[in-house]
N, C-alpha and C positions, 0 to 999 in steps of 0.2 A: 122749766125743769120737770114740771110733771107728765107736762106732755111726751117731754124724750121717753124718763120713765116706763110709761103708758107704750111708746111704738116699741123699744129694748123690749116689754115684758110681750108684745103680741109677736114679736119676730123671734122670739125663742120658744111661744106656745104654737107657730107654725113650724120652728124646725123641729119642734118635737114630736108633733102630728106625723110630718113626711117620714121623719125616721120610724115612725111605729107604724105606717102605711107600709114601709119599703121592707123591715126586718120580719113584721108579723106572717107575710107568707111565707117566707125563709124559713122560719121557727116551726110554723105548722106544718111545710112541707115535709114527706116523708119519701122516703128513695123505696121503689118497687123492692121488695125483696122477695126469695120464694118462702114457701110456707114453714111455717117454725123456727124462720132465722132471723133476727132483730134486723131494723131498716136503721143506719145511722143514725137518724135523729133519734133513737130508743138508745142504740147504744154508749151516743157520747154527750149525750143531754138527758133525757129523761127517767137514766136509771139513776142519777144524780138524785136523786126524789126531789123531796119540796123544796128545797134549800136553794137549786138550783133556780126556783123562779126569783128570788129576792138577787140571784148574782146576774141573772139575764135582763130586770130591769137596771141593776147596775150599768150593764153595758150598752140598754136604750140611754140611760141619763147620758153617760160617756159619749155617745154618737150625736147626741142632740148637744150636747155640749161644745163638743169639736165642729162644727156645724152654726152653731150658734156664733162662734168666737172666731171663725174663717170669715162671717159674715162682715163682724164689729172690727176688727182689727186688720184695717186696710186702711194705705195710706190717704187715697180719699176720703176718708174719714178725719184723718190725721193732720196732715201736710201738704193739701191737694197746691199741684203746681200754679193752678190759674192765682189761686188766692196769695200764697206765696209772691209770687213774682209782681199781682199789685199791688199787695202792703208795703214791697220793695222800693216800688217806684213812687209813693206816695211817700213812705220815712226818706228816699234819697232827695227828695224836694221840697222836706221837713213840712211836708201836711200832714200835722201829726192828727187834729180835728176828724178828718176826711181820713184817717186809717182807723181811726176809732169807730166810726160808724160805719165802714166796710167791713171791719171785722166781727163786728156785733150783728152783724145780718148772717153770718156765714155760721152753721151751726158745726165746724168741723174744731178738732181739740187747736187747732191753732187759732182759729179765727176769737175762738172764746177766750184763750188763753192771753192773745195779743188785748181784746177788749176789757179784761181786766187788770192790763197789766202797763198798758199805755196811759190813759191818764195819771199815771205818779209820773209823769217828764214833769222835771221842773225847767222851764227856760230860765229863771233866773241864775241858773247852773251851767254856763254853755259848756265849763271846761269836759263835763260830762253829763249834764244833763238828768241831775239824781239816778245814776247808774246802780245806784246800791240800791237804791228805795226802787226801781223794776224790778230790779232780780227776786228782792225778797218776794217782792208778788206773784211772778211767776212762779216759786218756789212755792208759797202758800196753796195756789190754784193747782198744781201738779200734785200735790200731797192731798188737796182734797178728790183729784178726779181719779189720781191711780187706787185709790180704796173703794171705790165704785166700778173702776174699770176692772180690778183683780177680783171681783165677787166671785164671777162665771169661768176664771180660769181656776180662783182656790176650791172651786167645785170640784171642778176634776181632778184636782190633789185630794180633796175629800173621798172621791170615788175609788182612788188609789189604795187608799187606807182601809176601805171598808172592804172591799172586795177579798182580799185576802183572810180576813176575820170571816168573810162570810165563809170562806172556804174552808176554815177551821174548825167553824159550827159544825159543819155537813161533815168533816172529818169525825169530831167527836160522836156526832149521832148516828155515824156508819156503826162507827166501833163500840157505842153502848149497845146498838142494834148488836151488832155480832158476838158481844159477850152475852148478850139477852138469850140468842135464840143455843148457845151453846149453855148455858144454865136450863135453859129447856128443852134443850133435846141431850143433854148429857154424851152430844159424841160431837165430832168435828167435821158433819156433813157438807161436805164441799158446796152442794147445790142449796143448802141454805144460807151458807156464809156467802155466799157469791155476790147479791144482793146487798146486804150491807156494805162488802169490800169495794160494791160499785159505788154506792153513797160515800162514802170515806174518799176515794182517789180520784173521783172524778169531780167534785166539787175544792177539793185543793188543788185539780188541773185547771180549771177556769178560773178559780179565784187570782192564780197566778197568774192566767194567760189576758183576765181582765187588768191585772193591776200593773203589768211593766207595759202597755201601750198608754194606759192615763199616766203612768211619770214621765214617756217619752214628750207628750201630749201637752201635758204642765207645764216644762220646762222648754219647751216649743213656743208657746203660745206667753209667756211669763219673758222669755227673751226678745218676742217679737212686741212683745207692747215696750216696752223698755226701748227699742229700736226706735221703734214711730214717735217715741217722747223726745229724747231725744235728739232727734231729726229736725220737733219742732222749736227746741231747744237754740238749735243750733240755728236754725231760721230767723228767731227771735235776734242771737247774737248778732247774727250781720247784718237783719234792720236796723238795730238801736248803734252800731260800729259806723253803718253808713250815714245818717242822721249825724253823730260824731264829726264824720269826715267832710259833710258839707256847712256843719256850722265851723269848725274850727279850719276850712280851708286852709288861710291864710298863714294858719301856725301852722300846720302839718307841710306845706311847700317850702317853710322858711325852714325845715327841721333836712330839706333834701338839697345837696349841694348840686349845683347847675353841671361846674365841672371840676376836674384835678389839677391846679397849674404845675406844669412838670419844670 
């Protein structure tokens, strides 16, 4: 477990790197402009003043986040078919032993999920095979991994909440600025209000424009783990149904009639 841990916490401090390798020239770059006219990044970032650095790390966390969690949340992670398909063929032959130790070598959420969730088969139960006493374990082990697996996605709902707060700050501190400099200058000089009304609008436009792609983001990523569980859910069901079906043969063909005497 620690070790997982340990690779999750290096595979998110590398996508956090590449995204600040990748964004940091974009940020610093500036478009030619001629003399005495602002170059875009002055005008829709930097006249934001300070405030706007606390919303642009916002939107590294965001990219390393989304980045992070395309990595983690794939079905090979998940569901992978090879392992699927030989837990199948090992419950359809009731080597229930031999799926225990297949799946406990396999670090993917099914492989873990099946190895704590198969030893409760009771044989002495054929009719079902303590059917309840799996489920719950599966249920148990799915409530402890999706609170571990939702950490990096309620991040980004985090990011969502904050960003717009942050763009309120900057709002506020446009417009103490601009009642400041009109207390001080006692007239309504355009060209010093100008400055402030840039800090005020332009960090409620980012705050915004950061915060509806992390809710798209959240509920992206929060829908697709729930998918892959799921999946493996369902996995599970038709191992333990098939297991079922080859210990109770004999009653399950006696339950199907050969033919219809007309």
């Amino acid at each position: 477990m620690i070790q997982n841990l340990t690779s999750r916490s290096r595979r998110f401090t590398a996508a956090l790197t590449t995204t600040l390798l990748v964004t940091a020239p974009m940020l610093m770059a500036q478009d030619g402009a001629p003399a005495g006219e602002k170059s875009m990044l002055e005008k829709w970032v930097l006249d934001g003043g300070p405030t706007m650095a606390f919303i642009g790390a916002a939107v590294v966390a965001f990219i390393a986040l989304c980045v992070f969690n395309f990595i983690n949340l794939t079905k090979p992670k998940f569901c992978p078919d090879d392992l699927k398909a030989a837990l199948m063929d090992h419950m359809v032959n009731c080597r229930v032993r031999s799926a225990i130790e297949l799946a406990a070598s396999h670090p993917s959420f099914l492989g873990r999920m099946m190895a704590y969730s198969l030893p409760n088969i009771d044989a002495t139960r054929p009719d079902d095979l303590g059917r309840d006493q799996i489920e719950d374990a599966m249920a148990d082990f799915t409530n402890n991994e999706t609170r571990k697996l939702m950490t990096p996605i309620n991040y980004i709902s985090l990011v969502a909440q904050i960003a717009p707060m942050l763009g309120l700050l900057g709002t506020v501190l446009g417009m103490v600025g601009a009642f400041g400099s009109l207390a001080t200058t006692g007239a309504a000089d355009p060209s010093v209000l100008a400055k402030d009304i840039s800090v005020a609008l332009l960090t409620t436009l980012w705050g915004l424009i950061t915060a509806v792609p992390c809710l798209i983001a959240y509920y992206f990523f929060k829908g697709r783990l729930n998918s892959l569980i799921a999946d493996c859910h369902h996995a599970a069901e038709d191992m333990i149904n098939a297991s079922l079906q080859t210990v109770n043969a004999e009653a399950y063909l006696a339950k199907i009639p050969e033919g219809i005497a007309v």
